[in-house]
N, C-alpha and C positions, 0 to 999 in steps of 0.2 A: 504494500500500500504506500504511495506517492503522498509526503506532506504538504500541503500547501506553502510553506516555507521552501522547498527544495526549488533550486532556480531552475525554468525549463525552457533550453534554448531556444532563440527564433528562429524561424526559416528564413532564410538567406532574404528572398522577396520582401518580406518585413523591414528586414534592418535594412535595407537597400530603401523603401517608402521612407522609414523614420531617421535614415542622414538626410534625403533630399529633402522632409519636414524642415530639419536642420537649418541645411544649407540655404533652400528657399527663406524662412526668416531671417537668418544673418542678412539675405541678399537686402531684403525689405525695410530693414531698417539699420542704416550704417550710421556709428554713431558722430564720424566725425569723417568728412571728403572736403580736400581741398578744390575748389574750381578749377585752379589750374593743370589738376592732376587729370581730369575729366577731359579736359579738351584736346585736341590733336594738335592745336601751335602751343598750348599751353601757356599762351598770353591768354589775359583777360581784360575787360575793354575798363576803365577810368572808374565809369558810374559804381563799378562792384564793390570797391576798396569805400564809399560812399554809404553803401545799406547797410540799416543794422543787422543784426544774426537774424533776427525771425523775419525781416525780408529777403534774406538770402536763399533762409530756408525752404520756405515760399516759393521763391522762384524756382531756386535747386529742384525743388521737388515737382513744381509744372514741368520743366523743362523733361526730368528724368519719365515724367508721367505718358509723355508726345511717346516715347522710345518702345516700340514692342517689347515685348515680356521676355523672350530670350535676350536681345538686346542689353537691355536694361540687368537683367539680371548679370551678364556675362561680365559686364562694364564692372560694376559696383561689386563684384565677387574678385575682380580684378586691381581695380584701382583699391575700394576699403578695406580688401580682408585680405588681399597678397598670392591670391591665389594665380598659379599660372595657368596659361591659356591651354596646355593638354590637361589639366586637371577638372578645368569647368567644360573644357569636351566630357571626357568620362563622365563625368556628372550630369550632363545635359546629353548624352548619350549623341553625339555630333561631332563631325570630325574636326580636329585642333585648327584647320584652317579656316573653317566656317565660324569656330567662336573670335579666331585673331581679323575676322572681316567685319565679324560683327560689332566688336571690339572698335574699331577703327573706324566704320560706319556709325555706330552710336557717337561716339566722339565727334567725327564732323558735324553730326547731326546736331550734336547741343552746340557746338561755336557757333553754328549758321543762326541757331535761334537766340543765342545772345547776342551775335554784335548786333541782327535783326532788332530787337530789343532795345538795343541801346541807340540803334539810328530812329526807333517810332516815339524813344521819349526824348530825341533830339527834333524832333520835328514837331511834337507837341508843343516843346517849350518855344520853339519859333511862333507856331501858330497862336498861343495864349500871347507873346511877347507885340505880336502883329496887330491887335486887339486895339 
C-alpha cells in the first residue's frame, strides 16, 4: 500500500507543461528591461530619458503588446532573463533560426514604433504651438 506522503513521479509531458507554465510567466512579467537592450540600434530617441517609470512602463508594455506572442515572448526571455536563442527554440519547440529572426524582427518592430512615437508627439507639440 502506496502512502500519500510517498513522492510519485510525473510523466515527462507534465513537467514538460509545468516549465513552459514556468517559462511562459517569467516571459510575462520581467521585472526590470532596459529600452535600449530591446531595440536593434539600441539608441533611444530624447523624449525617453524624459518619462517617469510608470510612463515608460506604459508604453514599454503597449509597445511589447503590438508584438505576436512568440515574438514577444522570444524577445523578453532573451533580453530579461538571458536566455539564448537555441534555448527559447527548445522551448518554443522552433528552430534557433526562427526564434534569432524573430528576435531581430520584434526589435525592429518596437524602434519603428518609438521613434514613430516620438515624431507624432513632435508634431502634436507643433500643432498645439501653431494655435
Amino acid at each position: 500500500m502506496e502512502s500519500l506522503d510517498d513522492e510519485q513521479p510525473l510523466p515527462a509531458a507534465e513537467i514538460r507543461e509545468s516549465l513552459r507554465d514556468e517559462w511562459v510567466e517569467q516571459a510575462s512579467y520581467p521585472e526590470v528591461v532596459e529600452l535600449s537592450d530591446l531595440l536593434a540600434g539600441g539608441e533611444q530617441p530624447d523624449f525617453w530619458d524624459d518619462l517617469d517609470m510608470e510612463s515608460k512602463q506604459t508604453r514599454l508594455a503597449e509597445m511589447l503588446g503590438v508584438l505576436p506572442r512568440t515574438q514577444r515572448q522570444a524577445l523578453v526571455l532573451h533580453v530579461a532573463h538571458g536566455f539564448d536563442p537555441a534555448e527559447i527554440a527548445d522551448f518554443q519547440d522552433r528552430s534557433t533560426e526562427q526564434v534569432e529572426e524573430d528576435i531581430a524582427t520584434a526589435r525592429l518592430t518596437l524602434e519603428r514604433r518609438l521613434w514613430q512615437s516620438d515624431l507624432d508627439d513632435r508634431q502634436e507639440e507643433l500643432e498645439r504651438g501653431g494655435r
